[in-house]
BAKEFI-457532 format. One record per residue (C-alpha): residue in one letter; residue number from 0; z, x, y. Coordinates in steps of 0.25 Angstrom, whole numbers, plus 5000, padded with zeros to 4 digits. Example, Ala and Ser with C-alpha at 12.3 -4.5 7.8 and 13.67 -1.06 7.14 Angstrom:
2
[node 'A' 0 [5031 5049 4982]]
[node 'S' 1 [5029 5055 4996]]
% end
This chain:
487
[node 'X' 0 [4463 4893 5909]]
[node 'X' 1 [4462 4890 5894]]
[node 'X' 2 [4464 4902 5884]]
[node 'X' 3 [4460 4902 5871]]
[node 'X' 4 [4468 4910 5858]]
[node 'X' 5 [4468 4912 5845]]
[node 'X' 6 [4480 4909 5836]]
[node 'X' 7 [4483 4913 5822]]
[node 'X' 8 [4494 4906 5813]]
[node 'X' 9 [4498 4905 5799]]
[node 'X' 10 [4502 4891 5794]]
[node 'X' 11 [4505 4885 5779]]
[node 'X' 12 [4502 4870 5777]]
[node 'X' 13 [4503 4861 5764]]
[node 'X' 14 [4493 4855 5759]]
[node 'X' 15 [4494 4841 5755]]
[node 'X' 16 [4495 4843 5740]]
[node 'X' 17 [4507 4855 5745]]
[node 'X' 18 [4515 4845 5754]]
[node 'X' 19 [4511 4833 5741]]
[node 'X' 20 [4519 4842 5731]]
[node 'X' 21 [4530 4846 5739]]
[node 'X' 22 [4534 4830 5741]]
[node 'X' 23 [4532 4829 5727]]
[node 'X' 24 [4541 4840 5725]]
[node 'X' 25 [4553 4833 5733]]
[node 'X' 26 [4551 4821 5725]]
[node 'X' 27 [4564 4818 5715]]
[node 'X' 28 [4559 4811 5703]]
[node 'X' 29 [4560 4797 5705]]
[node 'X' 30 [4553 4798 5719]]
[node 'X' 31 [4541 4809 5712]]
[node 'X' 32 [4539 4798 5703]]
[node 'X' 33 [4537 4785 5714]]
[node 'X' 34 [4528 4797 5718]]
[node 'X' 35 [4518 4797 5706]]
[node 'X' 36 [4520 4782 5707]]
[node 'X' 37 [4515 4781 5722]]
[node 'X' 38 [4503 4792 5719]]
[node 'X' 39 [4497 4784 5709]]
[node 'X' 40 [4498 4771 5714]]
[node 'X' 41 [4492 4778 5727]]
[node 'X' 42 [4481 4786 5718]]
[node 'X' 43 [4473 4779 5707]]
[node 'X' 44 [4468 4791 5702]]
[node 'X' 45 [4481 4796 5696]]
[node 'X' 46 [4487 4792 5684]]
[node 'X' 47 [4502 4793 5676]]
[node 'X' 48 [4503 4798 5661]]
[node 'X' 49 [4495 4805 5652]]
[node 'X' 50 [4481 4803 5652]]
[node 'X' 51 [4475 4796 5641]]
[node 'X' 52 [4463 4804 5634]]
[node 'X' 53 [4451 4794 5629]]
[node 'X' 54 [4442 4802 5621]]
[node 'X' 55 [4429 4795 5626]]
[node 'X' 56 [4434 4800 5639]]
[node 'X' 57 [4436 4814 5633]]
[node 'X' 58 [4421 4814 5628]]
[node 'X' 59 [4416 4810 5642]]
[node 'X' 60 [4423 4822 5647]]
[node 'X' 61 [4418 4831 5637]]
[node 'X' 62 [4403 4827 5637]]
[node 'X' 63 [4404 4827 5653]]
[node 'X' 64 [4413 4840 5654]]
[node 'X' 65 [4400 4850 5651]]
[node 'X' 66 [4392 4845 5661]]
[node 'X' 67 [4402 4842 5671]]
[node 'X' 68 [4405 4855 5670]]
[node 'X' 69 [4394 4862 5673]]
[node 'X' 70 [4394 4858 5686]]
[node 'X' 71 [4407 4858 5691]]
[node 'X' 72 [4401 4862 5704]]
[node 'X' 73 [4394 4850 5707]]
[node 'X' 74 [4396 4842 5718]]
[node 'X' 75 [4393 4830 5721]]
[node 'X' 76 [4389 4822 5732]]
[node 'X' 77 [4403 4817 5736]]
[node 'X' 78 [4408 4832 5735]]
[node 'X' 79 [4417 4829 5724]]
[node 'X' 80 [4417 4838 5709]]
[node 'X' 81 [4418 4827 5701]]
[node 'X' 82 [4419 4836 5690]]
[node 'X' 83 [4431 4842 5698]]
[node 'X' 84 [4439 4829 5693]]
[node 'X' 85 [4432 4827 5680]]
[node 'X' 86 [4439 4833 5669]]
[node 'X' 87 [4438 4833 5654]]
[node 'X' 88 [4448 4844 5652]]
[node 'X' 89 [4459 4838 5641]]
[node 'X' 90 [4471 4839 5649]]
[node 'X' 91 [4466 4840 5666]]
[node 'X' 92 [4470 4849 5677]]
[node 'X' 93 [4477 4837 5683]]
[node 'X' 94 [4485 4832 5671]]
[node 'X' 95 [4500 4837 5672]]
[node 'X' 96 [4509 4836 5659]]
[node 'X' 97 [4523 4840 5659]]
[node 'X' 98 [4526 4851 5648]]
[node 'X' 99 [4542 4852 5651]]
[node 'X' 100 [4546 4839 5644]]
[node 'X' 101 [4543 4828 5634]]
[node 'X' 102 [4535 4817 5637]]
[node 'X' 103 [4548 4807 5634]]
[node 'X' 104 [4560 4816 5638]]
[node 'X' 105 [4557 4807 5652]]
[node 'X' 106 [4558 4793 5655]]
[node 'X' 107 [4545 4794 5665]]
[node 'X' 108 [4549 4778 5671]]
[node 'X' 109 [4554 4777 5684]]
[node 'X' 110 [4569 4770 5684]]
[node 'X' 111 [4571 4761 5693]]
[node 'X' 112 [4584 4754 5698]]
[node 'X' 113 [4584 4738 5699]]
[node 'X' 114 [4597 4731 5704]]
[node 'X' 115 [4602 4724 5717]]
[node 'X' 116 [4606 4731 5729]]
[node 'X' 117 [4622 4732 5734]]
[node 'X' 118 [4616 4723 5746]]
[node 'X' 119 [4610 4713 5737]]
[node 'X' 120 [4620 4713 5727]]
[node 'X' 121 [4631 4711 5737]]
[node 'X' 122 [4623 4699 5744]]
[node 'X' 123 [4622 4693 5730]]
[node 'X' 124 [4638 4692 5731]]
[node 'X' 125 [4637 4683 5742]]
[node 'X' 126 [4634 4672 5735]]
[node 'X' 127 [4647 4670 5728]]
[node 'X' 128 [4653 4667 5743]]
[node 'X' 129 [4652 4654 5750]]
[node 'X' 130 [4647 4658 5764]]
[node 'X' 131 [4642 4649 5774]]
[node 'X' 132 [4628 4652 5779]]
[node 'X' 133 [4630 4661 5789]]
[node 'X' 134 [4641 4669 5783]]
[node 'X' 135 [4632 4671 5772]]
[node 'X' 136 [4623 4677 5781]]
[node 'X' 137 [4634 4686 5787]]
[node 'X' 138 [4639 4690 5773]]
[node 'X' 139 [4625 4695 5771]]
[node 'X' 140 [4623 4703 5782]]
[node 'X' 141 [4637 4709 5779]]
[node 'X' 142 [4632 4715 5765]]
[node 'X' 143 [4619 4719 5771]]
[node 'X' 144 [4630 4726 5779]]
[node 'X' 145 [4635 4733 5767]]
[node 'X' 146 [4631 4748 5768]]
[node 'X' 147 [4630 4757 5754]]
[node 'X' 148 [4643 4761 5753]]
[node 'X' 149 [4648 4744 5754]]
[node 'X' 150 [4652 4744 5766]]
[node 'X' 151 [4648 4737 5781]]
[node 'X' 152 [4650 4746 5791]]
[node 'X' 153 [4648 4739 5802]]
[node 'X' 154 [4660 4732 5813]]
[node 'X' 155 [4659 4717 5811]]
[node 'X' 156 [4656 4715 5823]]
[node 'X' 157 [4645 4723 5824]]
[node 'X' 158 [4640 4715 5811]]
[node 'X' 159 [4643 4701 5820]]
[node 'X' 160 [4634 4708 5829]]
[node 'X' 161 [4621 4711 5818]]
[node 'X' 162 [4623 4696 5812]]
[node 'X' 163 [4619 4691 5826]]
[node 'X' 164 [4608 4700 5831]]
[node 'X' 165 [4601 4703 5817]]
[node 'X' 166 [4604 4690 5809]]
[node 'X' 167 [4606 4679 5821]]
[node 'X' 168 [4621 4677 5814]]
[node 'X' 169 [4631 4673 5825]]
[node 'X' 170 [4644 4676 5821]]
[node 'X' 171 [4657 4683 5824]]
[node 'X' 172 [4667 4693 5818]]
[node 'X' 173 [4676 4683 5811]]
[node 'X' 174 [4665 4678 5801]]
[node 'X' 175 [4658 4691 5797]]
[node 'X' 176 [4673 4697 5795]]
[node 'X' 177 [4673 4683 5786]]
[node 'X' 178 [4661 4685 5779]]
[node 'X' 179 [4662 4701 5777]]
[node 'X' 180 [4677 4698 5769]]
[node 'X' 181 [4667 4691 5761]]
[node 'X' 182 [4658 4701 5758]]
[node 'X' 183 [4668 4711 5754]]
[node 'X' 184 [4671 4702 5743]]
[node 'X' 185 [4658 4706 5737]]
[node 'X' 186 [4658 4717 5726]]
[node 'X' 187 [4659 4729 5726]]
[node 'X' 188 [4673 4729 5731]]
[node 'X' 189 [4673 4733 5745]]
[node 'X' 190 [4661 4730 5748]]
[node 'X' 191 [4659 4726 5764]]
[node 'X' 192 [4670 4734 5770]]
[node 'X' 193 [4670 4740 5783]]
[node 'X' 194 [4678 4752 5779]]
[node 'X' 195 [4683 4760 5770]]
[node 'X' 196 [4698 4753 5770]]
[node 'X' 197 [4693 4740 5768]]
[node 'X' 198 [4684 4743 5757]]
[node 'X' 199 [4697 4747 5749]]
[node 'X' 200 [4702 4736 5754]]
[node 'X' 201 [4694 4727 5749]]
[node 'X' 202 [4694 4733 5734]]
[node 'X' 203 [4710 4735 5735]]
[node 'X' 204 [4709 4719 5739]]
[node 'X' 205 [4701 4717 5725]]
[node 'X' 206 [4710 4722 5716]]
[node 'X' 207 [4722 4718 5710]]
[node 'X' 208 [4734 4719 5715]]
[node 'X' 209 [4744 4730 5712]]
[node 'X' 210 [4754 4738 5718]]
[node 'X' 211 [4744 4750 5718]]
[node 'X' 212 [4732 4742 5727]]
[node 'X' 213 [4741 4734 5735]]
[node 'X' 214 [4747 4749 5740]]
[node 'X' 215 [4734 4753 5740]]
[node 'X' 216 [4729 4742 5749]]
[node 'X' 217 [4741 4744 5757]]
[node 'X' 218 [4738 4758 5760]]
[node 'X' 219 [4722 4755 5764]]
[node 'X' 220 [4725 4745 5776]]
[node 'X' 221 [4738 4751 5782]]
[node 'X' 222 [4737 4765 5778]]
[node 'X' 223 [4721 4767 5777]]
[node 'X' 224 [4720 4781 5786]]
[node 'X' 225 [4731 4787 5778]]
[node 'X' 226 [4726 4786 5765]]
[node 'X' 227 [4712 4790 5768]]
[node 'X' 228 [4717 4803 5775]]
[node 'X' 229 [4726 4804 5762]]
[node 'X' 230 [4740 4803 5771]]
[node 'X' 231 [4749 4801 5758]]
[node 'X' 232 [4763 4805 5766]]
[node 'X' 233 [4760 4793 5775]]
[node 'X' 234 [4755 4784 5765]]
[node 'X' 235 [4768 4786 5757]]
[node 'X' 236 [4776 4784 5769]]
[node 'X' 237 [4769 4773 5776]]
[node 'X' 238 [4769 4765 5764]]
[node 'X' 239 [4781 4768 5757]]
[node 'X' 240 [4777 4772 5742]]
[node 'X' 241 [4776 4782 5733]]
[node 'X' 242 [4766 4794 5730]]
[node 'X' 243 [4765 4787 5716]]
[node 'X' 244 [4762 4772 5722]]
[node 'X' 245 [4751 4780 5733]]
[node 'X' 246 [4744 4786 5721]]
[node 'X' 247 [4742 4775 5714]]
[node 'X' 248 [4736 4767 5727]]
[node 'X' 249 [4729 4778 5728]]
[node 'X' 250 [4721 4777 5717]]
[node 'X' 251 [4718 4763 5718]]
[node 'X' 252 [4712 4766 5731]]
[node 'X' 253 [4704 4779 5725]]
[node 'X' 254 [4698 4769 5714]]
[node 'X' 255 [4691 4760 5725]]
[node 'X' 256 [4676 4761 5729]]
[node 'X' 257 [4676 4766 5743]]
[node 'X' 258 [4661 4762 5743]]
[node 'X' 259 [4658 4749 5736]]
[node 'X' 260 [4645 4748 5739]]
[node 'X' 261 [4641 4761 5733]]
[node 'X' 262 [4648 4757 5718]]
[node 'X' 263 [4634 4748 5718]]
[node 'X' 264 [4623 4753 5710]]
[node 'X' 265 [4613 4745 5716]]
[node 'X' 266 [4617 4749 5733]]
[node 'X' 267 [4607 4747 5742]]
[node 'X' 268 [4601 4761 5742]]
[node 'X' 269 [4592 4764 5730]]
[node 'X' 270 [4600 4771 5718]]
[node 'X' 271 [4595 4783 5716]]
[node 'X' 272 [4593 4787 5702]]
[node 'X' 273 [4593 4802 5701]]
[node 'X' 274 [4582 4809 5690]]
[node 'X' 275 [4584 4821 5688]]
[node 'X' 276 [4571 4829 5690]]
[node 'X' 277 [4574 4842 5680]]
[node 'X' 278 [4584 4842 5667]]
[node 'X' 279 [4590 4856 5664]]
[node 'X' 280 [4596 4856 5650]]
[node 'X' 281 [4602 4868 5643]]
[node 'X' 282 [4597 4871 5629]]
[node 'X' 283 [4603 4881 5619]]
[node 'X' 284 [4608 4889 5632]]
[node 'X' 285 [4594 4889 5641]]
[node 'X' 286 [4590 4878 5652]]
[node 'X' 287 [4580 4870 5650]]
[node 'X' 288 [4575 4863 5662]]
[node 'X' 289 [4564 4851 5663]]
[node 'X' 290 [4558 4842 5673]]
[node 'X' 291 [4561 4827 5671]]
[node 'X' 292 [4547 4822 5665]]
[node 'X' 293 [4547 4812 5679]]
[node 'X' 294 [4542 4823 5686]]
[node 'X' 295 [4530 4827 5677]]
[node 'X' 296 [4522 4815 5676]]
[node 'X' 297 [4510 4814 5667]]
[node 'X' 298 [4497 4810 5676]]
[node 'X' 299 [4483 4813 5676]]
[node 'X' 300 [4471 4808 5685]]
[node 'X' 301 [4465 4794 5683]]
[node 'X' 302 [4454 4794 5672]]
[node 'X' 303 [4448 4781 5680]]
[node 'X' 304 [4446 4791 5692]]
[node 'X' 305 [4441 4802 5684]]
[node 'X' 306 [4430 4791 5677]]
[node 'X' 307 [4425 4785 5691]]
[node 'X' 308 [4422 4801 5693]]
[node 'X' 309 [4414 4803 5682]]
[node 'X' 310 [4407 4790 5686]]
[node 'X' 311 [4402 4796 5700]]
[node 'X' 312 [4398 4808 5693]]
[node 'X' 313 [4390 4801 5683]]
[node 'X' 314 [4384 4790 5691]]
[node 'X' 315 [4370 4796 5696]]
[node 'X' 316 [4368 4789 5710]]
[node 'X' 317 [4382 4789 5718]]
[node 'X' 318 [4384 4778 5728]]
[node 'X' 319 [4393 4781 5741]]
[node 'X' 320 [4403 4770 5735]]
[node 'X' 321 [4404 4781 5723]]
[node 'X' 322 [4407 4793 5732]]
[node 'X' 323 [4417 4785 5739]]
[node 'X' 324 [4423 4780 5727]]
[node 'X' 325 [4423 4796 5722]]
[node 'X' 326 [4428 4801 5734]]
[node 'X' 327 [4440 4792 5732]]
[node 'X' 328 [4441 4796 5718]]
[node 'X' 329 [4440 4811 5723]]
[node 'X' 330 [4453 4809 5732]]
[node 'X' 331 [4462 4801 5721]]
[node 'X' 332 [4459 4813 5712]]
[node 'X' 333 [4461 4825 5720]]
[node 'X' 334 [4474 4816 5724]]
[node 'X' 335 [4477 4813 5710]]
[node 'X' 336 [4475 4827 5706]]
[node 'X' 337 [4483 4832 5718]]
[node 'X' 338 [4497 4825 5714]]
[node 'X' 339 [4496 4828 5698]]
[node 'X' 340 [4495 4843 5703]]
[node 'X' 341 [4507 4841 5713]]
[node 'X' 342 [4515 4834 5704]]
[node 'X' 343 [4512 4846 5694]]
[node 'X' 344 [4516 4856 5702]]
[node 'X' 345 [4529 4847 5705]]
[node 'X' 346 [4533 4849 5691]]
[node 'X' 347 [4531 4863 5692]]
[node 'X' 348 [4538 4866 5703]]
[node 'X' 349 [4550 4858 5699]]
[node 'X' 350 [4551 4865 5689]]
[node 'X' 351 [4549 4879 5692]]
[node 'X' 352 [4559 4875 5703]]
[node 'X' 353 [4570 4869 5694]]
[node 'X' 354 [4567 4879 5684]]
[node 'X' 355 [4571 4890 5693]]
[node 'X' 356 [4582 4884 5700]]
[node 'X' 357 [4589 4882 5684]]
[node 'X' 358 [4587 4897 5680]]
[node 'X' 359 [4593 4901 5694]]
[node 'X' 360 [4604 4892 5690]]
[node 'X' 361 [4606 4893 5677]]
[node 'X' 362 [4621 4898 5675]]
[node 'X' 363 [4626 4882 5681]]
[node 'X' 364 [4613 4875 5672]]
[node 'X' 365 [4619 4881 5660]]
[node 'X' 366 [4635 4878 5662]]
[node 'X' 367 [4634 4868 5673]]
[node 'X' 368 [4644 4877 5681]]
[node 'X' 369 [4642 4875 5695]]
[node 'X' 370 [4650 4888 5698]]
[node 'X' 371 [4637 4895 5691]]
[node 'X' 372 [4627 4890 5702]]
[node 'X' 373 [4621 4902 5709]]
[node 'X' 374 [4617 4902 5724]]
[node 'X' 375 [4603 4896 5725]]
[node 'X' 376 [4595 4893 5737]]
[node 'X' 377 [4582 4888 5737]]
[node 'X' 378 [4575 4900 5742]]
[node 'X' 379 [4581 4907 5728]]
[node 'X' 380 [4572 4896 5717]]
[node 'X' 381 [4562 4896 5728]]
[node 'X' 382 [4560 4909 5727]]
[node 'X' 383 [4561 4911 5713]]
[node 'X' 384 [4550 4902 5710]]
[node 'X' 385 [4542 4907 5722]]
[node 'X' 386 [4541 4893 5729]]
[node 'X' 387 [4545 4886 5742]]
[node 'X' 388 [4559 4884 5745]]
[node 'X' 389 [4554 4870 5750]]
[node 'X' 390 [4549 4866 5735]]
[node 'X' 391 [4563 4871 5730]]
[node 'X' 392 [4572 4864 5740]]
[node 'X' 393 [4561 4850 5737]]
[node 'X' 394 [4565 4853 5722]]
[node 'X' 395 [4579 4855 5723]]
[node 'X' 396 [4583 4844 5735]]
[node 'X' 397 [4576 4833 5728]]
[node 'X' 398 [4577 4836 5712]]
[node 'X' 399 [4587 4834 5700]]
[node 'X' 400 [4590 4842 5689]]
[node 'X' 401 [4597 4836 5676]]
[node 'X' 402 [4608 4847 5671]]
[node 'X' 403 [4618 4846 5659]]
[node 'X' 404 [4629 4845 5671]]
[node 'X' 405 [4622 4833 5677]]
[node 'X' 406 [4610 4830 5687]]
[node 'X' 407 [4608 4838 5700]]
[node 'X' 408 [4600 4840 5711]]
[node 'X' 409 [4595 4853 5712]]
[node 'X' 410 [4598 4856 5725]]
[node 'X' 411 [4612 4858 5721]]
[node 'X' 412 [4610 4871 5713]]
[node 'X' 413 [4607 4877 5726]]
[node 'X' 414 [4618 4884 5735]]
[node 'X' 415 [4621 4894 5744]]
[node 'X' 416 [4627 4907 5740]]
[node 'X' 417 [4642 4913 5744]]
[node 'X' 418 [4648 4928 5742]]
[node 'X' 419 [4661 4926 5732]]
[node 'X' 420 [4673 4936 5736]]
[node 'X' 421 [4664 4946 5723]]
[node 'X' 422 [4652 4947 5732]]
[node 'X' 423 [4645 4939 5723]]
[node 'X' 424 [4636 4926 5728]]
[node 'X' 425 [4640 4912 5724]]
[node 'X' 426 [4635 4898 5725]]
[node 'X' 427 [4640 4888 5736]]
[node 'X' 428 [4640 4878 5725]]
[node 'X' 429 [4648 4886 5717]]
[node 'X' 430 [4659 4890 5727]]
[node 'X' 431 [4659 4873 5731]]
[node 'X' 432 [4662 4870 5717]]
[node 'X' 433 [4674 4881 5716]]
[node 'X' 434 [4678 4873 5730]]
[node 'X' 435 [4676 4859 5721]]
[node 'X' 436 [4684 4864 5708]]
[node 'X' 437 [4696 4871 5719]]
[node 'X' 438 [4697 4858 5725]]
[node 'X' 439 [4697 4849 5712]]
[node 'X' 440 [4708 4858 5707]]
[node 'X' 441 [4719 4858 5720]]
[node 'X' 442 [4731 4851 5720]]
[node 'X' 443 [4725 4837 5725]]
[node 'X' 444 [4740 4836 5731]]
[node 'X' 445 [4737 4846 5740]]
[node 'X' 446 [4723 4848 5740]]
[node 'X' 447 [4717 4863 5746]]
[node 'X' 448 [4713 4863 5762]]
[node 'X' 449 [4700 4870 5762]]
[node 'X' 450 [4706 4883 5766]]
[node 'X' 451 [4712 4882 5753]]
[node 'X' 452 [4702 4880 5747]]
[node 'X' 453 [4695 4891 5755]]
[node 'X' 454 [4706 4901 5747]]
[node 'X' 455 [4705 4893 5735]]
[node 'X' 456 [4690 4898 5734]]
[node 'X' 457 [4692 4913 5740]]
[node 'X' 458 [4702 4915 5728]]
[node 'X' 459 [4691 4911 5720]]
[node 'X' 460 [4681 4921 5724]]
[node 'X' 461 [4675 4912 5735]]
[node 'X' 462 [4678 4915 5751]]
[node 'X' 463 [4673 4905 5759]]
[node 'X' 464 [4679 4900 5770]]
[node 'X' 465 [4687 4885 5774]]
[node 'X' 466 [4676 4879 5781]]
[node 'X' 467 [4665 4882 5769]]
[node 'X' 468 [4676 4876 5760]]
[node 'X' 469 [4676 4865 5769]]
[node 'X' 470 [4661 4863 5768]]
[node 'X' 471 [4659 4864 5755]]
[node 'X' 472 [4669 4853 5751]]
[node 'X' 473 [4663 4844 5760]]
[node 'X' 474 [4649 4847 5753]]
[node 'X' 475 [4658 4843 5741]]
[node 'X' 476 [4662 4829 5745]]
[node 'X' 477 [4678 4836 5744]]
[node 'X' 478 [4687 4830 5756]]
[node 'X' 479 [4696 4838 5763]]
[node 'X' 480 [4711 4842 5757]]
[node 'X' 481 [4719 4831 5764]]
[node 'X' 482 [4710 4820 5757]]
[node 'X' 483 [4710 4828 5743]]
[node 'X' 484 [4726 4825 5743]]
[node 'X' 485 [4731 4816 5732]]
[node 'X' 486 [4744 4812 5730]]
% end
């Protein structure tokens, strides 16, 4: 039996011009510009720079604007208000000019980074070797092999394998081992190793011979574990030196590049240049905070478009070739028009956002102090500037900030708060550099356990348990106490 209801429900949906502007939001400042630069060449009707005032133009406006707008109700046959996207007006609706900087205190030209990949510049290298032809090939595929960090990861056998089933190379183990001790002649030094001990193998093999590195290579192939767990009673005893003569092999291991491949600006992944999106500078005692000019572009609607316009509208019979020809006009417009407003309420919501996260903040701007940053979660600017806490989290997870102390991503003045032993709450950031600053200042012989540390920082006013000790110095990048030891 079919049965038929009524049901009511409440639903929110963006609209496109909504979901355009919050994916303009996310955008950092390289990728907001290839942006723009994508939109244009997709949209004739939209235009960079300001626009340049003609004043025959200006007359035309001006003898056309009484009329024109008189009836600005009238529509034509193609249901379009032409008048709607004529305008005379000296500075348009559409037209956005940034007021918070000067014109030149930007550079508004995209940079962009030219050189050779690791990859490439690795396979340039080969040619000083004397291979036959299908070592050649072998050596190849080995650095195409070579991952970011400069190593090939991979059993050899397992590359023996790949040469036959991807490249129709039939070979065995023997040659590639000949071909890969080749390979890890190339520079950097290191480069091609399988692990981390034959990496510094290889670099310790460069250099010139001493006492200091010969000790040094004698400790990487017979006592490797040892000194990477930072054994130093069994790497005395075992082999038979001083504490002094340990220390200085020591640091000739600690100046080597555990990863070669990463020394080279040109790796195969693209080099990130990072721009920072906002600059807070402290003058006479204030803040003063500013959008990088890259984010406020100058742009305006295609004259050309707004001409063709004014042509339908003054030509007296109007073909169906015109209609469509405006119709197309109509939608470049309203898309043209759509973007300029998106990219200005951008600008404005970055800096309202900013703005508000600098005043909430404005003890560490001012001294550089991590210790001064105050608990902030994104629900707190949010809030404050009475906006989505999606928008703050798109500003703050993708946008940089240009202090006196350096550049930063915003997303690091955030931070969870803690109850010090005063009742008062703390920032987590500011508990992990009292962590930091505890750690920096032990005796590196005897390095703190993180339940000493855990003391260390409820004498200072901060009870936290060993396991949030312990998780806040991995969130640090700080290793455990037995690796901390020096001798």
């Amino acid at each position: 039996m079919l049965k038929q209801q009524l049901n009511f429900k409440l639903s929110q949906k963006l609209s496109p011009q909504q979901i355009q502007l919050m994916k303009l939001i996310q955008l950092p400042t390289q990728a907001f510009e290839q942006r723009i630069k994508e939109e244009m060449e997709e949209n004739p009707a939209l235009e960079d720079g300001k626009e340049e005032r003609i004043d025959e133009y200006d007359d035309i406006g001006n003898e056309n604007s009484e009329d024109d707008y008189d009836n600005d109700n009238e529509t034509i046959e193609t249901e379009i208000d032409v008048d709607e996207y004529l305008s005379d007006d000296e500075i348009p609706s559409y037209r956005l000019n940034a007021n918070n900087y000067s014109p030149d205190d930007d550079d508004k030209q995209v940079p962009y980074a030219a050189g050779t990949s690791f990859t490439q510049h690795l396979k340039t290298q080969l040619s000083t070797f004397r291979f036959e032809e299908t070592e050649h090939e072998i050596a190849e595929f080995l650095v195409g092999s070579v991952d970011e960090s400069g190593y090939i990861r991979r059993a050899v056998q397992d590359i023996v394998d790949d040469l036959a089933f991807t490249q129709n190379i039939y070979t065995d183990e023997a040659t590639v081992e000949k071909v890969l001790d080749k390979v890890q002649q190339l520079d950097p030094a290191g480069v091609g190793a399988r692990s981390l001990e034959e990496c510094l193998l290889i670099q310790l093999t460069r250099k010139e011979s001493t006492k200091q590195v010969e000790l040094a290579k004698d400790i990487m192939e017979r006592s490797f574990d040892h000194f990477s767990k930072k054994h130093y009673k069994k790497l005395l005893s075992r082999h038979d030196i001083s504490e002094d003569e340990l220390r200085e092999a020591i640091e000739v291991i600690e100046h080597l590049n555990p990863k070669p491949g990463g020394a080279y600006s040109g790796n195969t992944r693209m080099v990130e240049h990072v721009i920072p999106d906002f600059t807070i500078k402290i003058e006479d005692g204030e803040l003063q905070l500013t959008l990088n000019g890259r984010n406020a572009p100058e742009m305006h609607i295609s004259r050309d478009y707004n001409n063709m316009l004014k042509g339908y509208k003054e030509s007296k019979e109007k073909t169906k070739a015109q209609k469509d020809a405006v119709m197309f006009i109509k939608q470049k417009l309203d898309a043209a028009k759509w973007f300029i407003e998106a990219i200005k309420q951008r600008q404005q919501t970055l800096m309202v956002t900013m703005s508000s996260i600098m005043n909430y903040q404005k003890e560490y701007f001012l001294t550089g102090d991590e210790r001064n940053l105050r608990p902030m979660i994104l629900k707190d600017i949010a809030d404050e500037i009475e906006m989505d806490v999606s928008t703050v989290s798109r500003v703050a997870n993708s946008k940089y900030v240009d202090t006196p102390y350096g550049t930063k991503l915003i997303k690091e003045f955030f931070s969870e708060s803690m109850t010090n032993d005063q009742g008062e709450e703390v920032s987590t950031r500011e508990i992990k550099k009292i962590l930091e600053m505890s750690i920096e200042e032990e005796d590196k012989r005897k390095p703190l356990t993180d339940e000493k540390l855990a003391k260390v920082l409820k004498d200072k006013g901060y009870p936290i348990a060993r396991r949030t000790v312990a998780k806040y110095r991995e969130q640090l990048d700080i290793s455990v106490a037995r690796l901390r030891k020096e001798i």
